[in-house]
N, C-alpha and C positions, 0 to 999 in steps of 0.2 A: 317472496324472494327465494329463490335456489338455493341449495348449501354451496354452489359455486360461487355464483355473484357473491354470496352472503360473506362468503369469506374473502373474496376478491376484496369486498368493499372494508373487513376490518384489518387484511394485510393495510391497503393504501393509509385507512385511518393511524396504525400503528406507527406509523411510517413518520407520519408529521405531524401528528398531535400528543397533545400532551392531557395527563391527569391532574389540571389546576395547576396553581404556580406550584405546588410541592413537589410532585413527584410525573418528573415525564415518562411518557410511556415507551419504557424501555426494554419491551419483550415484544418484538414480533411478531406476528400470529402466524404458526407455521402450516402449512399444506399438510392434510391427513396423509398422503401417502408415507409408506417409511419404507428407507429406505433398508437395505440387505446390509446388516450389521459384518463388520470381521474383525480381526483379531490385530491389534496397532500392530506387530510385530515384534522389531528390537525392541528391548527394553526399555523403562528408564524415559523422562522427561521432554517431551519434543514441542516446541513451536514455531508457527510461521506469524512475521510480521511483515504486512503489506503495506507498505509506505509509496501514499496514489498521491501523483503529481498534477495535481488538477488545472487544467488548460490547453496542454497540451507541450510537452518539455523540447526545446531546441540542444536534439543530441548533436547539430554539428559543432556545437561551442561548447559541451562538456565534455565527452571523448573525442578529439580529435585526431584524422590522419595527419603526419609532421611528416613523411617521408618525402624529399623533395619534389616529386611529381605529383600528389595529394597538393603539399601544401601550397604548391604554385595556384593548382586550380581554387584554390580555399580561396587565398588572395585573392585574384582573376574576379572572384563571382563575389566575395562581402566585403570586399576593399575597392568598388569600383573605379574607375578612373574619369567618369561624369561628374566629381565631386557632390556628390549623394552622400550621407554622413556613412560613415565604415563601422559594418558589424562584423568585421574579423578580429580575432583577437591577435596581441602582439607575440613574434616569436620567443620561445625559451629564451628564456638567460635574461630578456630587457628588466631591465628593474620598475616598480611603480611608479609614477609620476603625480606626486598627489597635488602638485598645482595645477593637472589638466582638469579639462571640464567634467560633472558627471556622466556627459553621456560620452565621452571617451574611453576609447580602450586603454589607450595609454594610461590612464588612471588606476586599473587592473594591473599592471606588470605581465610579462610573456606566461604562456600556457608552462605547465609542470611536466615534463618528460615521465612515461611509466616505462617500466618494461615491459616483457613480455615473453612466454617461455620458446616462444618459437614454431608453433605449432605451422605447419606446411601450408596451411591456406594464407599465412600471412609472413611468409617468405617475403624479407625486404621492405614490408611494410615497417614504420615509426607510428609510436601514438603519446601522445599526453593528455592533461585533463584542464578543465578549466582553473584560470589563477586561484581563484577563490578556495578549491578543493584542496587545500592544502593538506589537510588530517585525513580528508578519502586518501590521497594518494600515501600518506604512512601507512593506512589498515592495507591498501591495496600491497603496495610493498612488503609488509609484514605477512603477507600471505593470510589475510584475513576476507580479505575483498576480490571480487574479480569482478568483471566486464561481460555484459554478454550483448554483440553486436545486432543490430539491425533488426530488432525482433519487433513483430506486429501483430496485428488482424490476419489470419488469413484463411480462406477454405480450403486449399491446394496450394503447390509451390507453383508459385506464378511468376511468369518471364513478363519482358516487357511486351512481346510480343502478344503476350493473352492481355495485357492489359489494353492494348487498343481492339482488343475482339470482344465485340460485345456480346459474344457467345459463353467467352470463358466465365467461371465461376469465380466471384469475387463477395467481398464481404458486403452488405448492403450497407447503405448510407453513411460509406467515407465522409474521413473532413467535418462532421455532424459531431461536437463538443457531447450532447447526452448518449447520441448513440453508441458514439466508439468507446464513452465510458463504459457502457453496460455491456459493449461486447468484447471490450478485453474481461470484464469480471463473470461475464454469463453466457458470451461467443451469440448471445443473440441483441439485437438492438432494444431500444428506452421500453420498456414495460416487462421484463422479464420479472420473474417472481424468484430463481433459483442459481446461485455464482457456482465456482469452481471451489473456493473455500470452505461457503456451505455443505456442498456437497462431499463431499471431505470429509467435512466433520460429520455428517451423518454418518459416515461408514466407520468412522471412528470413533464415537460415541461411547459405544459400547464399554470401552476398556476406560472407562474414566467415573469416576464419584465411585474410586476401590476403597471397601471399608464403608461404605454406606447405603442403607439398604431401604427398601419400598420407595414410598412418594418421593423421599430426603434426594436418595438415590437419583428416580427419576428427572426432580426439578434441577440439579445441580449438570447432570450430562446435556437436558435441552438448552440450559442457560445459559451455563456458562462454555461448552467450549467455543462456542462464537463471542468475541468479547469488542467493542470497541469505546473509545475515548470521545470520538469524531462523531461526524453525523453518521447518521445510517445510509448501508448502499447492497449491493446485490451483491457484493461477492462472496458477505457472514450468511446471507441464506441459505439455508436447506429447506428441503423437504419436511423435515425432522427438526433440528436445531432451529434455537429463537434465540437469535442472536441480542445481547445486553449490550446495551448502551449506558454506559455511565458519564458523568460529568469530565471534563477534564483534570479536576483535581479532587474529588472528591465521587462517592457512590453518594447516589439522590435520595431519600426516602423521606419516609412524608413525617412533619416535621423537626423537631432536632434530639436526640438522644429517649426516643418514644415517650415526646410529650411535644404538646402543642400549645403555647404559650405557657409552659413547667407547668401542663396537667398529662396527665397520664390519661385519666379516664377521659379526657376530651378527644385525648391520640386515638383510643381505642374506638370510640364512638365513632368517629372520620375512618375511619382503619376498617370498621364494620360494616358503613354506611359503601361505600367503595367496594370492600370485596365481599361485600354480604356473606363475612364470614363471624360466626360466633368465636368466642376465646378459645372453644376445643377444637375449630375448622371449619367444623360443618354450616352448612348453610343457612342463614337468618331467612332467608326470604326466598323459597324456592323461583327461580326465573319462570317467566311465563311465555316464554319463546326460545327457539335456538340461537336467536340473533341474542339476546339479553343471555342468552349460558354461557357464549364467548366471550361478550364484554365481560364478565364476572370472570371468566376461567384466566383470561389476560391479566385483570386486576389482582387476585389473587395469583398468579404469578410473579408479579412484579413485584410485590409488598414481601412476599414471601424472599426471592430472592435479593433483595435491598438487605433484608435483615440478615441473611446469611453473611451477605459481602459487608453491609455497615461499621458491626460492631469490631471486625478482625480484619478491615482493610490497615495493610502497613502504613505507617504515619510518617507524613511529614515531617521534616525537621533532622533525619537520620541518616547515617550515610549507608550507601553509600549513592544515594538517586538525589538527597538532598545536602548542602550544606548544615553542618552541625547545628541545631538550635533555630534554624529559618525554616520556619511553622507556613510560610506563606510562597507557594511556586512562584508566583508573579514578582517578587523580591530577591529571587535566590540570585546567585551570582553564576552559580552553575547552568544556570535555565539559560546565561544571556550570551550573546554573541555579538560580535565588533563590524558593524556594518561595513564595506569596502567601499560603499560608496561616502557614504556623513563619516567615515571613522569611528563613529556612537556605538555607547554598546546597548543593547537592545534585548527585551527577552523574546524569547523566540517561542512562538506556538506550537512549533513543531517538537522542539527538548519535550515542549510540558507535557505533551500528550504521551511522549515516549516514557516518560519517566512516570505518566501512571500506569502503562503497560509494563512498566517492570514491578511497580506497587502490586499489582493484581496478580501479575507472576508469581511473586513472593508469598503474596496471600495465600496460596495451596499450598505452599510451604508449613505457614502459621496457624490455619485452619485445619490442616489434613485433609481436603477437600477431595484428595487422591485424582487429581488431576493429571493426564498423562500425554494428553495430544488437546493442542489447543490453537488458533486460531486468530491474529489480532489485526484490526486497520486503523490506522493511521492516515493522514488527510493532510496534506498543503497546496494551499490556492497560488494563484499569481503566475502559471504560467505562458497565460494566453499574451502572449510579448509580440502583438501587433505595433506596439510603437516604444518607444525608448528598450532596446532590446537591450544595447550592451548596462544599463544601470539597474533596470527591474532583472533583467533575469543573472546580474552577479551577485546583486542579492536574495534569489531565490538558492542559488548555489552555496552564500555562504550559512545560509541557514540550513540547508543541506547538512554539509561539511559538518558544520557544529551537533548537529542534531545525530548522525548516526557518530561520532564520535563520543559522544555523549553518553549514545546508546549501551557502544561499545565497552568503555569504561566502569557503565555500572552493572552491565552482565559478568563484568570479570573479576568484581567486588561482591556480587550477592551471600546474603547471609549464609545459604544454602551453600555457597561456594562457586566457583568461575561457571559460571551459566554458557557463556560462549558457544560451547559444540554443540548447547541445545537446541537454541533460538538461533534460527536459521530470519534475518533482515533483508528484503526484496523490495525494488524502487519495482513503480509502475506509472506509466499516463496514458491516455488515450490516444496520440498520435505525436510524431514528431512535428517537426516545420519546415518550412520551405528552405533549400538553399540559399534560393536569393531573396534580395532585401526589397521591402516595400516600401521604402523612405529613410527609415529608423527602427525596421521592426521585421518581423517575418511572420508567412502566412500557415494555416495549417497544414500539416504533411501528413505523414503514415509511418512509415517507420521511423524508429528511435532506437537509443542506446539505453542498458538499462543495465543498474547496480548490484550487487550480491553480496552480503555481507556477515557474514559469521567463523565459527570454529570447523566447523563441518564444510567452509566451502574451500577447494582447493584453488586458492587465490592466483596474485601474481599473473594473471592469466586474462585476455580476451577472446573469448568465446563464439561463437560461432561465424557469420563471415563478414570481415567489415565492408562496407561499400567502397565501391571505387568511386570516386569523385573524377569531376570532369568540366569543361568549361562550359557553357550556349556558345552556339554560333548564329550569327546574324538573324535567324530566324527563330532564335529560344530556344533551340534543340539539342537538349545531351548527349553527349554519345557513347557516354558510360550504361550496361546493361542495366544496371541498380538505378538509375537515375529517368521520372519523368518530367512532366512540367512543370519548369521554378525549378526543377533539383529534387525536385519529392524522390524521396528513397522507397522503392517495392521492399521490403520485408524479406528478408532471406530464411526468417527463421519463425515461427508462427508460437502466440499464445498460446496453441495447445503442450508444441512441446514445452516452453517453459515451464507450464503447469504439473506436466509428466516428468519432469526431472524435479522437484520441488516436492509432487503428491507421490514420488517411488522414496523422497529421501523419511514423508512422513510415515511411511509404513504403509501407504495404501498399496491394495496387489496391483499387478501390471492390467490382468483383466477390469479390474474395477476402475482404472483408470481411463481403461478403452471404452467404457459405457459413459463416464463422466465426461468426458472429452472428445465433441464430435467430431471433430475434424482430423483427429488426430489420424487416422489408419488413410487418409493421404498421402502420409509421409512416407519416406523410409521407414521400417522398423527400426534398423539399426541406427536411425537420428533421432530416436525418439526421448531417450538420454543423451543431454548436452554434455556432460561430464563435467558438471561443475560444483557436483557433490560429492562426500565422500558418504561410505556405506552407511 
């Protein structure tokens, strides 16, 4: 076997297997190349959190155009008059109805009015947000939050005119759930080995595990600045970086405070047997191939870094991520939210994962781990809303709502102190949905609307260009520029640059950004910052 394959085949293995019921395999195995190290720049604390909206998110029902000619055609196309059940939602001001059915909108109450600063492209334009999004729109308002419009896939700005040329360059395999995931997180479709996050953090590596020197050093910058909760996905890969996987409420290690059924030497012996390592490191059993020195170097990675994170992850029960004295995420009261639909309050998977990314956050704090640019994903299913649209996707939103409010709340409580301007919180999915409705649901689209939420973001604000809406006529045809068939939205604003406003606010240089981001020098230069960050 090749040292390509060979590593090809223990990336995939890393990927989805685990080390026995103890300790899954939560390191990576990274690609030898490395990447060109540089210097984070400003000072001081920085992270990104990628909160990936899996399914595929219906941004015409969480940012909505209200402007009377928007909203007319909104009505027109998901409120139809063939008595088809109505996926529009109600205007501002109506109140809830909670004797109507679930799969009504009237049950929701009207959409939430935002502002907006005014910016010239949306002269005369209205917007609001889905009912549900009650606390989005306070952080939005509080200038915590902004909007950034119609952003997708794309290789070049594309008219609709390139769209029916099949000359023009376009993203391969739209509308495809695995591909468009991996090519908003790695601009290439399902088998990529290497995201925009990873890659990031490779070049930011360097300036992190300050205060700790050789191996200690080296294991803490590969590990940890790719961090996540959730499953694993391409956008924590590097080159360089092996991105950590830990549990949702807890870091994995193999069995429970270094003993295994309360023996110690039995932990050791399993602990050995695995990373064929002796007490002082070095190796019990020299490997007898290349293939058996990665299993070993993985293994002894992962053990190594468990112990680091184990014993000094911040605990449960504290505030301010947990309620006082509730030792158990799945109990907390904090974790839970009030469904819109049952009225129930529910815990949400999405709080839990967040609130161990603040745990882990903290952890550099309590450790001194000298962590300085770091990297997190986050994961919620459920948006592929082919049918019951208005009741599955108002409660994807209020889980939403709750969870980045959540977020918000306990960044601005950290022990260390108001975290906010550090951790920069970004919504993502792999495409939007169709305009129109396919019974009680809608199909997948390409462009979408997507969230920004921190200290550092200049809120209050919708960003880049929203679509014009517009009716079919008799023949299915839009006549809106933005709009193909069904309503799908073309992308006015590309994955690259959101990545390049986002990797300029982490301190990556402008150059290093133009090599991580292929697409990127299609654009305007001068578009290549959204402005939806401050310095």
């Amino acid at each position: 076997m090749s040292n390509v394959s060979r590593r090809h085949f223990l990336r995939q293995a890393a990927f989805s297997s685990s080390l026995g019921t103890a300790l899954p395999m939560a390191l990576n195995l990274s690609a030898i190349t490395q990447a060109a190290a540089q210097s984070t720049g400003s000072g001081g604390y920085r992270a990104l959190v990628c909160v990936f909206l899996t399914g595929g998110n219906d941004a015409f029902n969480t940012v909505l155009a209200t402007d009377t000619t928007s909203w007319n055609h909104y009505q027109n196309t998901r409120k139809p008059a063939d008595g088809s059940v109505p996926i529009a939602l109600p205007q501002a001001g109506v109140a809830p109805n909670s004797s109507a059915t679930s799969t009504s909108p009237d049950r929701l109450g009207g959409v939430l009015p935002i502002a907006h600063a005014g910016r010239a492209v949306h002269t005369g334009r209205q917007f609001a947000m889905h009912p549900a999004l009650t606390q989005a729109r306070s952080l939005y308002q509080a200038g915590r939050m902004a909007v950034l419009a119609n952003v997708g896939t794309l290789t070049r700005p594309t008219t609709k005119t390139d769209w029916s040329d099949a000359r023009a360059s376009k993203p391969t395999k739209l509308f495809s759930h695995n591909d468009q995931q991996s090519t908003w997180q790695s601009f290439r479709p399902e088998g990529a080995s290497a995201g925009w996050g990873g890659l990031m953090g490779d070049l930011l590596m360097s300036g992190n595990a300050t205060g700790r020197t050789g191996a200690e050093a080296a294991l803490i910058k590969k590990s940890f600045t790719c961090m996540t909760p959730a499953g694993q996905s391409v956008w924590l890969s590097g080159r360089n970086v092996i991105p950590y996987q830990s549990h949702p409420t807890n870091v994995m290690q193999l069995g429970y405070e270094k003993g295994i059924y309360s023996n110690s030497r039995l932990y050791q012996g399993v602990a050995n047997i695995m990373g064929q390592l002796s007490q002082s490191g070095t190796p019990v059993v020299a490997p007898r191939n290349l293939f058996a020195a990665d299993m070993q170097n993985i293994t002894q990675r992962g053990l190594q870094a468990a112990e680091l994170l184990g014993s000094s992850l911040s605990a449960l029960g504290s505030a301010p991520w947990s309620t006082s004295g509730v030792g158990d995420a799945y109990l907390d009261p904090l974790l839970k939210y009030t469904s819109p639909v049952s009225g129930m309050s529910k815990i949400n998977p999405l709080a839990v994962q967040l609130q161990m990314v603040a745990r882990l956050i903290d952890t550099n704090r309590g450790t001194n781990l000298g962590m300085n640019r770091q990297f997190f994903m986050v994961n919620m299913g459920g948006f592929d809303t082919h049918s019951s649209q208005i009741s599955e996707h108002a409660e994807r939103m209020a889980q939403l709502d709750h969870a980045l409010a959540y977020f918000d709340r306990v960044l601005g409580g950290m022990p260390a102190g108001d975290m906010r301007s550090q951790v920069t919180t970004f919504t993502a999915s792999e495409f939007g949905r169709t305009f129109t409705s396919n019974g009680d649901g809608t199909d997948h689209g390409w462009g979408g609307h997507q969230l920004i939420m921190g200290g550092a973001v200049i809120g209050t604000e919708v960003y880049g260009t929203f679509p014009t809406y517009s009716t079919a006529n008799t023949s299915g045809v839009f006549s809106s520029p933005d709009q193909i068939q069904n309503g799908v939205l073309i992308p006015t604003t590309s994955v690259d640059q959101y990545a390049y406003t986002l990797g300029k606010w982490m301190g990556v240089s402008d150059s290093n950004l133009q090599a991580i981001l292929p697409n990127l020098s299609q654009f305007n230069s001068s578009s290549y910052d959204l402005g939806f960050m401050r310095a």
